[in-house]
Biopython code that builds the backbone (N, CA, C, O; Angstrom):
import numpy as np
from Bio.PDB.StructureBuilder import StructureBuilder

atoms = [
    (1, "UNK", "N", (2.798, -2.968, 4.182)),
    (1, "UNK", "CA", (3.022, -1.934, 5.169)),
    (1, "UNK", "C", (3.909, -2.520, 6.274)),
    (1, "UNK", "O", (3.619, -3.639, 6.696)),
    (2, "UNK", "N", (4.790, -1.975, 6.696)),
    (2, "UNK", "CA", (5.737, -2.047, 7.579)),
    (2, "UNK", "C", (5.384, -1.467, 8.901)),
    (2, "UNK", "O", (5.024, -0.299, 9.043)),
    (3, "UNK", "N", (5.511, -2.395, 9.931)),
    (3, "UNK", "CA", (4.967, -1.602, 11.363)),
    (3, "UNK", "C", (5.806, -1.856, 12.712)),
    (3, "UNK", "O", (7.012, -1.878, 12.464)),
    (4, "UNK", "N", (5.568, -2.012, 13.780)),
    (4, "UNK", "CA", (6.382, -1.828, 14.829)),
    (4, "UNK", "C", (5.617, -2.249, 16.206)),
    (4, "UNK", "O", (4.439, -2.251, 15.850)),
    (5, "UNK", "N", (5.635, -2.468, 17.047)),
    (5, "UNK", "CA", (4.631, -3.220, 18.139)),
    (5, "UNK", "C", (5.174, -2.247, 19.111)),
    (5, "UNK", "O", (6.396, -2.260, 19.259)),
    (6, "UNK", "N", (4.405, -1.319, 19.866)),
    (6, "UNK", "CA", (5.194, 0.081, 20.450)),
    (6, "UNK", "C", (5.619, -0.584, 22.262)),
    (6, "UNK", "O", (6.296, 0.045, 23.076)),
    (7, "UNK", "N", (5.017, -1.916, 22.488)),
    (7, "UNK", "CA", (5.525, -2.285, 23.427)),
    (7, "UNK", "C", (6.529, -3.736, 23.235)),
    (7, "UNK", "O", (6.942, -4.436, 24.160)),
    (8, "UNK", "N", (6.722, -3.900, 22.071)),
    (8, "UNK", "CA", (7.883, -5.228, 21.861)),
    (8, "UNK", "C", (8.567, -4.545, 20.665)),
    (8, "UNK", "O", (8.110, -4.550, 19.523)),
    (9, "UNK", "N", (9.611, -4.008, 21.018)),
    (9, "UNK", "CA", (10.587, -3.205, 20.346)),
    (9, "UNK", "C", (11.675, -4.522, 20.013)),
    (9, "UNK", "O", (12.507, -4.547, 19.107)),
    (10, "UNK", "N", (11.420, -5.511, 20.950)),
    (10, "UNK", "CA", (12.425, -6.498, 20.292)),
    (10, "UNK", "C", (12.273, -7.829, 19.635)),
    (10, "UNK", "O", (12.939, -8.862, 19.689)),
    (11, "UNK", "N", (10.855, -7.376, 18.802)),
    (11, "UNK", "CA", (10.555, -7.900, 17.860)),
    (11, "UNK", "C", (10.544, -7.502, 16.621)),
    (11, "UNK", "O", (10.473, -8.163, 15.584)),
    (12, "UNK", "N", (10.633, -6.158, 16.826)),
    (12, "UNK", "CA", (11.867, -6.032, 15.420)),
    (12, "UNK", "C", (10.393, -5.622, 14.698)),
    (12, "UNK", "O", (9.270, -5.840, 15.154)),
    (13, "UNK", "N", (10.828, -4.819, 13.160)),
    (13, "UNK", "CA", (9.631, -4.668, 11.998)),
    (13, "UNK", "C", (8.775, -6.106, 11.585)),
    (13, "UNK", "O", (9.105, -7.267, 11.341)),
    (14, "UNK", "N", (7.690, -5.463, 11.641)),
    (14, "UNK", "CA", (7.074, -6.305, 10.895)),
    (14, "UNK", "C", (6.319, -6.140, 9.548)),
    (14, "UNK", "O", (6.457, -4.927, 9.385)),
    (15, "UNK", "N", (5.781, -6.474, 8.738)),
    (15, "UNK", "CA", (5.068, -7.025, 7.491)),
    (15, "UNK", "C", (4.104, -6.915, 7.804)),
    (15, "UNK", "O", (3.925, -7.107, 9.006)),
    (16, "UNK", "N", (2.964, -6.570, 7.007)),
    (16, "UNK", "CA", (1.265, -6.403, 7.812)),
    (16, "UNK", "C", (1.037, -8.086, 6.077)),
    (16, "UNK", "O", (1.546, -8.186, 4.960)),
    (17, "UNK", "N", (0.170, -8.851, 6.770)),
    (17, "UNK", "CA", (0.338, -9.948, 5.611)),
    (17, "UNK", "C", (-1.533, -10.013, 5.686)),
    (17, "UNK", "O", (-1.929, -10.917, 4.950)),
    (18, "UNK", "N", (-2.662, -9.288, 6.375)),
    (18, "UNK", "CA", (-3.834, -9.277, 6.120)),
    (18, "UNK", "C", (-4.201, -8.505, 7.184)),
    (18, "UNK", "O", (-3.456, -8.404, 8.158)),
    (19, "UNK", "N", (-5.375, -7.885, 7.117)),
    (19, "UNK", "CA", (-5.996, -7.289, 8.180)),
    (19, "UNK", "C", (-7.473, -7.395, 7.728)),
    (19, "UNK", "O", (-7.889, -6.859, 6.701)),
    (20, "UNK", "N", (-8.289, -8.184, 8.637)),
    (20, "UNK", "CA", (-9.845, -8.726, 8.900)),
    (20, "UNK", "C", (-10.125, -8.177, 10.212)),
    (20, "UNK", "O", (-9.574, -8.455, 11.278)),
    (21, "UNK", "N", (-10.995, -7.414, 9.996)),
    (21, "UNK", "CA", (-11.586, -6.600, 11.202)),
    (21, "UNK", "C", (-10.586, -6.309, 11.732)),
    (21, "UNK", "O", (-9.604, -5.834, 11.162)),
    (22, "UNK", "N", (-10.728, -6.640, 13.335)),
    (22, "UNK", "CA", (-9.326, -6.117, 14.423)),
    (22, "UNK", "C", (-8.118, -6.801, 14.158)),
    (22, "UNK", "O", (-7.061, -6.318, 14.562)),
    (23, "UNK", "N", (-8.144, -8.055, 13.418)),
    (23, "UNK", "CA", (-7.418, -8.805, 13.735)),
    (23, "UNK", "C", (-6.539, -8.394, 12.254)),
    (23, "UNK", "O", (-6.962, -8.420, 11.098)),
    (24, "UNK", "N", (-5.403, -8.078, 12.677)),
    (24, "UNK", "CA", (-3.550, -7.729, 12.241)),
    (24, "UNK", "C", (-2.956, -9.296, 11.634)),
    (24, "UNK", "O", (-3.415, -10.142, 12.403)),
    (25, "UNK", "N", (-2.556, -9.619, 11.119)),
    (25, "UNK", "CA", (-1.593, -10.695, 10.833)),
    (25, "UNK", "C", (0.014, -9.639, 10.099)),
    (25, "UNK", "O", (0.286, -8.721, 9.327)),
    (26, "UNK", "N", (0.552, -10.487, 10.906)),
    (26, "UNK", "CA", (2.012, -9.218, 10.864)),
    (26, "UNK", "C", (2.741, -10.500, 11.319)),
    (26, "UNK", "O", (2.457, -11.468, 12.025)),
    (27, "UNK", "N", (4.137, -9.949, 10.380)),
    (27, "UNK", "CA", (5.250, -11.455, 10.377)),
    (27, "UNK", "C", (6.792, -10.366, 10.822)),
    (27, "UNK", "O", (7.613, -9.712, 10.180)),
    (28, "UNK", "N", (6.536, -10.678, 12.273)),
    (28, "UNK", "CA", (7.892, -9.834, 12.612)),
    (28, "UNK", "C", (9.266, -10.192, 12.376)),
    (28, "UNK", "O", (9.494, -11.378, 12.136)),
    (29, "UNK", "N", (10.319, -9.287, 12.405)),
    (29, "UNK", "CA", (11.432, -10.297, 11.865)),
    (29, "UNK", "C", (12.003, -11.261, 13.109)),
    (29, "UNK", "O", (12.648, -12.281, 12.865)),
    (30, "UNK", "N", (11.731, -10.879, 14.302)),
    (30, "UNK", "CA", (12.248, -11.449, 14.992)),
    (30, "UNK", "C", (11.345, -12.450, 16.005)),
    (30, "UNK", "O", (11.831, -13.316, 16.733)),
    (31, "UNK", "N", (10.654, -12.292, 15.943)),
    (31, "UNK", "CA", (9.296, -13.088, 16.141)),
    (31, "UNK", "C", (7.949, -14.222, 15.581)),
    (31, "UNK", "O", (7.122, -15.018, 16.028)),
    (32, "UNK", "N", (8.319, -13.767, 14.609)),
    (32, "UNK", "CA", (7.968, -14.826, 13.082)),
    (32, "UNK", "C", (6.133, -14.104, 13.118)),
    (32, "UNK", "O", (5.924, -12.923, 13.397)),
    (33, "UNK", "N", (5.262, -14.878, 12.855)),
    (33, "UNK", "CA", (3.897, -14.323, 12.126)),
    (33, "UNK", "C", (3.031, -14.446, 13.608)),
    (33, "UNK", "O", (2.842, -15.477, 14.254)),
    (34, "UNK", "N", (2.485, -12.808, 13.988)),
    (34, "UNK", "CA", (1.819, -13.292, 14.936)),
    (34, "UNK", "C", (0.734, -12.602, 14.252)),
    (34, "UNK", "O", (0.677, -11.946, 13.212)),
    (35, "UNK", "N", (-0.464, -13.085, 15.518)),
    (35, "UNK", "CA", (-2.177, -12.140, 15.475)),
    (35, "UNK", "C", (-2.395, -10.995, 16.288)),
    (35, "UNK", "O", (-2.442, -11.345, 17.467)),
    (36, "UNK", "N", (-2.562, -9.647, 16.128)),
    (36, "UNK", "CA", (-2.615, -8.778, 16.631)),
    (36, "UNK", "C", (-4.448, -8.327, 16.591)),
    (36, "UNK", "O", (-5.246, -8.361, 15.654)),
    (37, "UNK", "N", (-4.608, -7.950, 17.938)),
    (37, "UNK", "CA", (-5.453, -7.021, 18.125)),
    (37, "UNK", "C", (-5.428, -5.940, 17.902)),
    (37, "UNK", "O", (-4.740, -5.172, 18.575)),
    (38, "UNK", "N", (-6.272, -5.487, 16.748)),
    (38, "UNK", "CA", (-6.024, -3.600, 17.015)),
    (38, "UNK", "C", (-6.741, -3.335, 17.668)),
    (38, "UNK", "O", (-6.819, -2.134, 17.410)),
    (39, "UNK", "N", (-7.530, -3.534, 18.523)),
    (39, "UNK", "CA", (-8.790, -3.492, 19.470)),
    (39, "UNK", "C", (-7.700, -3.270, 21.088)),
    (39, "UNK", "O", (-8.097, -2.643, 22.070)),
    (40, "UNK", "N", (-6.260, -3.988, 20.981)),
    (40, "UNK", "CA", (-5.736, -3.482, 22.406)),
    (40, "UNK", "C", (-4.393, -3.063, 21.533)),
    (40, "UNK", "O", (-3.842, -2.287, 22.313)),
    (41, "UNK", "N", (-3.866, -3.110, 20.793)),
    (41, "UNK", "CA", (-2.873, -2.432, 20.040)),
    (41, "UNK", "C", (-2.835, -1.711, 18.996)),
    (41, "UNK", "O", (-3.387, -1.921, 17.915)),
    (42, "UNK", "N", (-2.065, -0.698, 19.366)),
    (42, "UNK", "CA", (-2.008, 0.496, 18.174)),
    (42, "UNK", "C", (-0.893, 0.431, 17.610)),
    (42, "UNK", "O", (-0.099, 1.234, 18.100)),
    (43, "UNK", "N", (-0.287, -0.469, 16.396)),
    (43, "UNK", "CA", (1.037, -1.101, 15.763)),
    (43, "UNK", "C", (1.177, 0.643, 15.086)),
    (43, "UNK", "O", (0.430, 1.485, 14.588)),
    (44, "UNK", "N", (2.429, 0.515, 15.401)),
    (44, "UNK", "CA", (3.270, 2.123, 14.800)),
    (44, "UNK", "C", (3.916, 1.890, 13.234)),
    (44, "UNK", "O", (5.050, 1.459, 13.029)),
    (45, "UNK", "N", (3.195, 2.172, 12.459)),
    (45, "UNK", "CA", (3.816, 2.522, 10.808)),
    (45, "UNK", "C", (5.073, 2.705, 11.073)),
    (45, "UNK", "O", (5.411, 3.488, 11.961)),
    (46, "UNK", "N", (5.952, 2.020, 10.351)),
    (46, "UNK", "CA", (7.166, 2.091, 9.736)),
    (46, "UNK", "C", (7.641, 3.043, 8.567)),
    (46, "UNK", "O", (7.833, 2.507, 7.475)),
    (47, "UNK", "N", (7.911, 4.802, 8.724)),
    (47, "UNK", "CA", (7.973, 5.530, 7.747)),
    (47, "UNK", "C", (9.187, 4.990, 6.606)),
    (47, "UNK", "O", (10.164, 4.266, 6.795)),
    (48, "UNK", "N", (8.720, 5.616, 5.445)),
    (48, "UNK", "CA", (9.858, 5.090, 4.635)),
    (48, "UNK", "C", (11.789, 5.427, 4.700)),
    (48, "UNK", "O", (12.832, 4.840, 4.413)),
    (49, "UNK", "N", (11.401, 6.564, 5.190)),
    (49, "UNK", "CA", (13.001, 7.310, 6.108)),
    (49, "UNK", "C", (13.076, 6.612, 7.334)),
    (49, "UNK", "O", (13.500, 7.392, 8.187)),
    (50, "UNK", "N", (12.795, 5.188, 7.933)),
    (50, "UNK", "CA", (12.821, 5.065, 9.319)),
    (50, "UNK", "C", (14.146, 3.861, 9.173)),
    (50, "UNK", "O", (14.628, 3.347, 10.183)),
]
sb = StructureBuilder()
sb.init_structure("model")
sb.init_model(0)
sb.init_chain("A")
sb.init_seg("    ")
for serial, (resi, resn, name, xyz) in enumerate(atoms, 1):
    if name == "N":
        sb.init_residue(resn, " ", resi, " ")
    sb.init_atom(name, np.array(xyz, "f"), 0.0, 1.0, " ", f" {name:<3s}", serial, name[0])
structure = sb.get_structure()
């Protein structure tokens, strides 16, 4: 799944690479592999027309 960080737009798409409980592992392109909270972030799906 492809997603988007709705407040770091300049980190570019990311890769969802596991999701355990809250915790996101997402490898942005411009940012490389971070840990996300979904507990304070709501990462925006990447539609396939996007």
């Amino acid at each position: 799944m492809r997603v988007r960080h709705p407040e770091r737009p300049d980190w570019g798409e990311g890769q969802v690479q596991s999701v355990i409980g809250n915790r996101i592992t997402v490898n942005f392109q411009h940012a490389g592999k971070l840990l996300i909270n979904a507990a304070l972030v709501e990462l925006k799906v990447v539609e396939a027309d996007d």
